[in-house]
BAVOKOL-154508 format. One line per field, with one value per residue (C-alpha): residue in three letters; x negated, y, z; residue number from 1. Coordinates in steps of 0.1 Angstrom, whole numbers, padded with zeros to 4 digits. Layout:
<recs>
r = c(Ala/...);
x = c(X/...);
y = c(Y/...);
z = c(Z/...);
k = c(NUM/...);
</recs>
This chain:
<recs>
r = c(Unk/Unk/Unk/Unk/Unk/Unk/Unk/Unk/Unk/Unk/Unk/Unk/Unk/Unk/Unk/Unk/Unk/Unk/Unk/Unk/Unk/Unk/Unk/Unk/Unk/Unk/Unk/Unk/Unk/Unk/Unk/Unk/Unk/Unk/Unk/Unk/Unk/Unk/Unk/Unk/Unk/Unk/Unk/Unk/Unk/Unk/Unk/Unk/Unk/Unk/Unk/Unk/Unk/Unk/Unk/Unk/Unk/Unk/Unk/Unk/Unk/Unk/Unk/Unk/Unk/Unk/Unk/Unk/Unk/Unk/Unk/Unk/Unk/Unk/Unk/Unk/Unk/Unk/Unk/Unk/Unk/Unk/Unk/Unk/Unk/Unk/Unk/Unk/Unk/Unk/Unk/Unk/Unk/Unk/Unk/Unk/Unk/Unk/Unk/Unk/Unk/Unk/Unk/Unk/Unk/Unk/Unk/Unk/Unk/Unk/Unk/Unk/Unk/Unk/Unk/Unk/Unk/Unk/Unk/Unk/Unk/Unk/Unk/Unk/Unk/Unk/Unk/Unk/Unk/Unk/Unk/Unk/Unk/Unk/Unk/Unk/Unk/Unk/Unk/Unk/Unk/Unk/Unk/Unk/Unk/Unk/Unk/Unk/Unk/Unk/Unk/Unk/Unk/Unk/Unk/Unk/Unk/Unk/Unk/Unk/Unk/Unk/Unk/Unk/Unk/Unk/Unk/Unk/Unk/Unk/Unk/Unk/Unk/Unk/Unk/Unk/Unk/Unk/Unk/Unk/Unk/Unk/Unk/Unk/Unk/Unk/Unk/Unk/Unk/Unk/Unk/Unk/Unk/Unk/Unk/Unk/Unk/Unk/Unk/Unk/Unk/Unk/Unk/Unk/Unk/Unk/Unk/Unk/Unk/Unk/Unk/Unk/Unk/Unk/Unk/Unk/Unk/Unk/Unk/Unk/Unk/Unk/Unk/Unk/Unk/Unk/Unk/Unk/Unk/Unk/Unk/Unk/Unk/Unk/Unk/Unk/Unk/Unk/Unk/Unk/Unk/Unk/Unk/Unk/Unk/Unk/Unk/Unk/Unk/Unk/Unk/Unk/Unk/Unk/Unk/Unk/Unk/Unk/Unk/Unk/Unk/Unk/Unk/Unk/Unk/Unk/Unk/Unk/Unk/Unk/Unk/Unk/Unk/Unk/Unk/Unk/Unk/Unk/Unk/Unk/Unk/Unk/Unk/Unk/Unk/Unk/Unk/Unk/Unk/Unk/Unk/Unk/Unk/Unk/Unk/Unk/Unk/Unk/Unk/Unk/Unk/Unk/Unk/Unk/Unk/Unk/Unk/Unk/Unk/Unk/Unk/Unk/Unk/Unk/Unk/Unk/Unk/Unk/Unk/Unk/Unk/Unk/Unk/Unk/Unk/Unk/Unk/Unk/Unk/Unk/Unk/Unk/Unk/Unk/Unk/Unk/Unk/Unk/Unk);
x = c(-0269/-0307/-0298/-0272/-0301/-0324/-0297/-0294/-0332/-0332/-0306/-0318/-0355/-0344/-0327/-0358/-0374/-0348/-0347/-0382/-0385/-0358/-0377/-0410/-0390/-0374/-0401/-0424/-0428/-0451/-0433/-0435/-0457/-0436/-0443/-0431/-0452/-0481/-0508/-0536/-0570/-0581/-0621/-0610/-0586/-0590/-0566/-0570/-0583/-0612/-0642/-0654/-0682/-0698/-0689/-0676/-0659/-0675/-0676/-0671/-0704/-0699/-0725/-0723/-0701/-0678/-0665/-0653/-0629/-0602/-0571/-0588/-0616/-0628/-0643/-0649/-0638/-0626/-0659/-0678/-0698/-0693/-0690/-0686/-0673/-0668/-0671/-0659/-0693/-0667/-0657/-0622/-0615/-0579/-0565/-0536/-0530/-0512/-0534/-0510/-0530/-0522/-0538/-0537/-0552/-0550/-0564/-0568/-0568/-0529/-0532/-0566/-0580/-0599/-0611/-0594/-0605/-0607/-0600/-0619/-0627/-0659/-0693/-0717/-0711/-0712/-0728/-0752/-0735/-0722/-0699/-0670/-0651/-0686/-0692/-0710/-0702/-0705/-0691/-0680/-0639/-0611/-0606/-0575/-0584/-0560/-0571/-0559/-0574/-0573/-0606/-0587/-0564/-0564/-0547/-0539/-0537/-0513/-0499/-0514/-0515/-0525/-0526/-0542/-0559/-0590/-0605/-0646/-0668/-0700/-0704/-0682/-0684/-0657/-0655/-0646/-0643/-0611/-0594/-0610/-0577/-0601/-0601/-0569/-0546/-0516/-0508/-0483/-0481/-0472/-0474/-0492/-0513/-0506/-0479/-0469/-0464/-0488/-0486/-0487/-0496/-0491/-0514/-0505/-0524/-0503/-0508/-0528/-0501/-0511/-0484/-0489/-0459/-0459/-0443/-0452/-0416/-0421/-0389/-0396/-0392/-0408/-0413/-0431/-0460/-0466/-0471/-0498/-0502/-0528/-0553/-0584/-0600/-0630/-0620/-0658/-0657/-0656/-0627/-0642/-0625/-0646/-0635/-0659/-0655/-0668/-0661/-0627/-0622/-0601/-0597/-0592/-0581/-0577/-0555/-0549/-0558/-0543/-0549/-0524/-0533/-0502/-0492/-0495/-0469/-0452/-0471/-0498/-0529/-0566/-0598/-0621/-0652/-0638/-0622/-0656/-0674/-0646/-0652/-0631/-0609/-0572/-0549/-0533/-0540/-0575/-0607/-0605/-0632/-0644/-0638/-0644/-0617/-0623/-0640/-0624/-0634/-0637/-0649/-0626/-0647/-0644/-0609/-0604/-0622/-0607/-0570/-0584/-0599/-0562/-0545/-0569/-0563/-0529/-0524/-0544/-0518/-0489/-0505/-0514/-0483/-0465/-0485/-0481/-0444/-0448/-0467/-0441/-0412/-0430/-0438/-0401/-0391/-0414/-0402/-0369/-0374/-0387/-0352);
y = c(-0796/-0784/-0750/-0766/-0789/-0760/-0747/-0773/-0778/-0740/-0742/-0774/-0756/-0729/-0749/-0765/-0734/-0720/-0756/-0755/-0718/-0723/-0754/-0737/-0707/-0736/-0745/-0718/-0713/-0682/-0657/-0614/-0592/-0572/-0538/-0530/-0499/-0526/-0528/-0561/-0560/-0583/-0576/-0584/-0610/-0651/-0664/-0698/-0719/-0707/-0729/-0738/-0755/-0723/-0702/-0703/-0676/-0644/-0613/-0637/-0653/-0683/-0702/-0738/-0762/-0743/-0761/-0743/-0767/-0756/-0756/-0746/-0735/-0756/-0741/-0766/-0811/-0830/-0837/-0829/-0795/-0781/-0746/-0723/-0690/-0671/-0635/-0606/-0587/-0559/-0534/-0527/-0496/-0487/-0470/-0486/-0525/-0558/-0598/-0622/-0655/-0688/-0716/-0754/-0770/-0802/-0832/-0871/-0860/-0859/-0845/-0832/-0809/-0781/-0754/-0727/-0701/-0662/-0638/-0611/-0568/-0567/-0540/-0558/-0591/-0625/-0651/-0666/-0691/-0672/-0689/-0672/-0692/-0697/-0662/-0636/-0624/-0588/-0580/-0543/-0544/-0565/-0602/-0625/-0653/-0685/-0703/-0743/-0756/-0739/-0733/-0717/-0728/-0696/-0664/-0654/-0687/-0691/-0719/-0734/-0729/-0692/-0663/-0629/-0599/-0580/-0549/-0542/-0516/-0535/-0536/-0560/-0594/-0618/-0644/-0678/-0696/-0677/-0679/-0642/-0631/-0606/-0590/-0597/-0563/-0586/-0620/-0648/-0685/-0704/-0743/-0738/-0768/-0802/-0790/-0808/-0775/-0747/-0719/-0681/-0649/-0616/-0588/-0553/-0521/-0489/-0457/-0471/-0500/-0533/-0562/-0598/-0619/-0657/-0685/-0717/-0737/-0738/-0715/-0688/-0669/-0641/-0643/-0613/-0618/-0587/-0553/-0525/-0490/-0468/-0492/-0471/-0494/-0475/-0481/-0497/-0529/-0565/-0590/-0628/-0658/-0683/-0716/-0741/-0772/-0788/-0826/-0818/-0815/-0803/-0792/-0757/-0748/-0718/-0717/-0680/-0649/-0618/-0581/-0553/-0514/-0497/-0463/-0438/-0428/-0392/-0370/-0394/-0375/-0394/-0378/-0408/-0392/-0391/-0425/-0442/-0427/-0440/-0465/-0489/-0491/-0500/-0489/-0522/-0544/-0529/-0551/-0570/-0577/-0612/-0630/-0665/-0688/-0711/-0739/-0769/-0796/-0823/-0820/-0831/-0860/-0870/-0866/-0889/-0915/-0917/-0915/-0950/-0966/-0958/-0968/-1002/-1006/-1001/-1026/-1054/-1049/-1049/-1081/-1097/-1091/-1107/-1140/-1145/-1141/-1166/-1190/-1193/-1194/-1226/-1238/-1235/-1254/-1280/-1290/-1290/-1322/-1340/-1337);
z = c(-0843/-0840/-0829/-0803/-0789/-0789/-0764/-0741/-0738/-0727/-0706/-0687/-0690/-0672/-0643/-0639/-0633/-0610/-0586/-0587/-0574/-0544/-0538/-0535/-0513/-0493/-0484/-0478/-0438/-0443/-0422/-0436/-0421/-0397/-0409/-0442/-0456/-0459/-0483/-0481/-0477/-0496/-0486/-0451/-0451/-0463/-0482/-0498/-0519/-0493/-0513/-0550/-0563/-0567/-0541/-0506/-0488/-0502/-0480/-0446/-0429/-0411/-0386/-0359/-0368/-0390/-0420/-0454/-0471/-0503/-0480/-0444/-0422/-0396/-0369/-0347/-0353/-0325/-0310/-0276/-0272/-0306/-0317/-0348/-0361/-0394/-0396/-0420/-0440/-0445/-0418/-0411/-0424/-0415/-0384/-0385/-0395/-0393/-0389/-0398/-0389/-0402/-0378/-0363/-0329/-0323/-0318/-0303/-0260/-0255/-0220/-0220/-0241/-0248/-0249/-0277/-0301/-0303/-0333/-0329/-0342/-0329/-0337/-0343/-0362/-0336/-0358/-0326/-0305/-0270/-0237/-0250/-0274/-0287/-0289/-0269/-0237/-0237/-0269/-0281/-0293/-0293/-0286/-0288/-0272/-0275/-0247/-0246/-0212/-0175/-0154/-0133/-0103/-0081/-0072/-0109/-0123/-0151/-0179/-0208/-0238/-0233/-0257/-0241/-0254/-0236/-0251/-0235/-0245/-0240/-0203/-0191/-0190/-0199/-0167/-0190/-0157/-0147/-0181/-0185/-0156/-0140/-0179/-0197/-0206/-0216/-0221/-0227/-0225/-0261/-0269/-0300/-0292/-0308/-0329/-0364/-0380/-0384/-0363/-0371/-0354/-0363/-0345/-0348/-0336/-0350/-0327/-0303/-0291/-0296/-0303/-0308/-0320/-0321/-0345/-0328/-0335/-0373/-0377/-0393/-0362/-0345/-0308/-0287/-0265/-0255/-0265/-0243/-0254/-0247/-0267/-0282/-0310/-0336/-0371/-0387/-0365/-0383/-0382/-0366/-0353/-0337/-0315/-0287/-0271/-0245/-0223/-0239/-0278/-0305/-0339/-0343/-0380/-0397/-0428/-0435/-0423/-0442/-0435/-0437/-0437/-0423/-0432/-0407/-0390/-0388/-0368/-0363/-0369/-0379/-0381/-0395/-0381/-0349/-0353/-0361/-0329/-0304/-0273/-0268/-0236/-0230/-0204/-0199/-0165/-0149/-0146/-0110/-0093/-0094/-0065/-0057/-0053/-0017/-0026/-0024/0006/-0020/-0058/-0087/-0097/-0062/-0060/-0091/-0072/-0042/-0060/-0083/-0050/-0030/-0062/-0067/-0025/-0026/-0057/-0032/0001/-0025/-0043/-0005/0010/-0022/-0026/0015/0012/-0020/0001/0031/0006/-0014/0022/0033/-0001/0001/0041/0027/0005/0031/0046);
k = c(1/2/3/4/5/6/7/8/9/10/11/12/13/14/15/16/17/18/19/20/21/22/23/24/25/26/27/28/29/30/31/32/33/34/35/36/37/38/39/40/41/42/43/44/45/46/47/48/49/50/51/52/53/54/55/56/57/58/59/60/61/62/63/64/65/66/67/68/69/70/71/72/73/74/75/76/77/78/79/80/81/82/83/84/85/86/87/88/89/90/91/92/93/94/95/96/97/98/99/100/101/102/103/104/105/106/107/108/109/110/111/112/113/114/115/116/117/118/119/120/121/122/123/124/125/126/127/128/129/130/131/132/133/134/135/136/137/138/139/140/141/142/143/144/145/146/147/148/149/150/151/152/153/154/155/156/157/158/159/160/161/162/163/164/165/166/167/168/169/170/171/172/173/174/175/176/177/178/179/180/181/182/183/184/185/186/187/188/189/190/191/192/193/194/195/196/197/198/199/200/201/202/203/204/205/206/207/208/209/210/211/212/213/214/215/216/217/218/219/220/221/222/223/224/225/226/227/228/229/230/231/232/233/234/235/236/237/238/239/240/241/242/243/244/245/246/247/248/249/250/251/252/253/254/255/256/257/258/259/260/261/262/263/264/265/266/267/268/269/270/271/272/273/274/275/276/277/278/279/280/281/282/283/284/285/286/287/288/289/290/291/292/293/294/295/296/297/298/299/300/301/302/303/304/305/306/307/308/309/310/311/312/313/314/315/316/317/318/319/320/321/322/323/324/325/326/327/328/329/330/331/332/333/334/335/336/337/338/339);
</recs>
């Protein structure tokens, strides 16, 4: 009887273990790197929990109003003219290699907000607050940038949310007041604002083509952005993400970042001397000049008010014409009863 009890409590141990693991796969919403001849980098990738009481994020610096929790980093709170970022101490390394980035904005505004956050592979470091998704301007690499609110209403205005990529070698400048149009080598809109669901990105650069995919539906499904070949990025350069706001707000939450090196491919040949001394450039859409958009007769502030003063005017006819049709009709009634 002991030995057939023994059984039975095996047995229903074991189911235990098995519901519990399809539960836990059920559930799991983490999609697979793309690639499949991956190894991680551990040293340049942030995997959770992300804080103890004795140590924070080693190997990552982080500066402004980030905020190092157990399950995420904050790198900015829903609050007016804030800015943070973290950045990686360790340099990239591999030529060829796969971000899959886990991440959350959102917030109270429901149809304003603003303003986005950037991952970047930058030389040097950006740990000093910059106009650029509060980081510098003029920066040396690659930058993702995904961009929540529109400056821009001109020429090559587009929908937001935005996700885009612009590669600068030091000299340009990124023009934050045209949604960086004038410098952008690819792009795609994507609601990945204000979702329930986190939403993941996966960044690859094999062979000089950079592809992002997105997951903003929370079903485990990959969806292109774009891909651009012809990109030249140095190996050396550090990983960063970083995030502003302004009169508009949000939350911008990282919850994973993880960091593939991806085997070369055949025939692909890499000289990591040569790699190291490379500047970056891209042969996706050229730099445009920046040209003013026409100014518009009438400010937006001024605009607002005179659509509330119409609105408040029109309310007052509507209102007036209403109580003097009330007044002849109670008029009309009361002659009636005199009758």
């Amino acid at each position: 009887r002991s030995q057939h009890y023994f059984i039975q409590s095996n047995l229903r141990m074991r189911c235990l273990l098995l519901v519990s693991l399809a539960l836990s796969l059920g559930y799991s919403k983490v999609p697979l790197p793309i690639e499949k001849k991956i190894y991680i980098l551990r040293e340049n990738s942030l995997i959770k929990p992300f804080s103890s009481m004795h140590m924070d994020t080693p190997m990552w610096d982080y500066s402004g109003s980030t905020i190092v929790s157990n399950n995420e980093i904050r790198l900015t709170p829903d609050h007016q003219s804030k800015s943070g970022r973290i950045w990686n101490t360790i340099p990239l390394m591999a030529p060829n290699w796969e971000l899959l980035l886990e991440f959350k904005v959102h917030g109270s505004g429901r149809t304003l907000y603003g303003d986005g956050f950037a991952l970047w592979l930058t030389k040097p470091r950006q740990l000093m607050s910059g106009p650029v998704f509060g980081a510098n301007n003029n920066f040396i690499g690659l930058g993702i940038f995904f961009d929540t609110y529109s400056n821009h209403n001109g020429e090559h205005s587009h929908g937001h949310p935005y996700v885009s990529a612009v590669v600068h070698n030091g000299s340009q400048s990124y023009d934050h007041d045209t949604d960086g149009t004038h410098n952008e080598i690819a792009g795609c809109q994507n609601s990945f604002r204000g979702q329930k669901h986190d939403t993941f990105a996966s960044i690859k650069y094999i062979d000089k083509t950079l592809t992002v995919h997105l997951d903003s539906r929370g079903k485990d499904k990959w969806t292109k952005c774009f891909e651009v070949k012809n990109v030249v990025l140095p190996i050396g350069y550090h990983l960063g993400m970083s995030a502003s706001t302004g009169e508009l707000a949000d939350n911008h939450d990282v919850v994973m970042l993880k960091t593939y090196e991806v085997e070369l491919l055949p025939g692909q040949v890499f000289n990591q001397q040569e790699a190291l001394n490379l500047n970056p450039s891209a042969d996706g859409e050229p730099d445009r000049p920046h040209v003013e958009d026409p100014k518009p007769l009438f400010s937006r502030r001024v605009k607002t008010i005179f659509y509330i003063c119409f609105g408040l005017v029109f309310v007052l006819i509507i209102g007036g014409v209403g109580f003097h049709y009330y007044q002849r009709f109670k008029t009309a009634r009361n002659k009636k009863r005199f009758y």
